[in-house]
N, C-alpha and C positions, 0 to 999 in steps of 0.2 A: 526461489523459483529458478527451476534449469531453462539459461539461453538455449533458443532452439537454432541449430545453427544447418541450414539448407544443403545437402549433399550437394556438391559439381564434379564433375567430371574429374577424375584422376583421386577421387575422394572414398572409391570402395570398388571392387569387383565380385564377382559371382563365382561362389567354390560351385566345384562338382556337382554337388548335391545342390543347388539351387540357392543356396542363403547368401546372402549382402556379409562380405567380409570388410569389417575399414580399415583404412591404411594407416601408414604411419601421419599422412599429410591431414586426412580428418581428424584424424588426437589431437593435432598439436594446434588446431585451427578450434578445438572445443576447450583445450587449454584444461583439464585436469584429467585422472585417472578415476575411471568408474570401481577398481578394483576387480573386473569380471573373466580378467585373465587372456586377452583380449591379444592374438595373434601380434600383432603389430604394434606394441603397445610402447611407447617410447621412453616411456616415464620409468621403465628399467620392476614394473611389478611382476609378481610371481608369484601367481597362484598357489602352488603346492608350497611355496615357503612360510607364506604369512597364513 
């Protein structure tokens, strides 16, 4: 079962178009990669490579 781990402040911002973007600070605080290609994504994945 996935820890649910409580957005805070400085944990996501809002793109243009209205969607919740997460930072590099929320990855590293959920501690793995979802592999979803994921802007900010710290754990160095890449969608179009894998």
């Amino acid at each position: 079962m996935k820890k649910i781990i409580p957005a805070q402040e400085g944990d996501y911002y809002l793109s243009p178009e209205g969607y919740r973007v997460f930072t590099e600070q929320y990855h590293l605080k959920r501690g793995y990669c979802c592999k979803s290609g994921c802007r900010h994504c710290p754990y160095g994945y890449d969608k179009n490579k894998d």
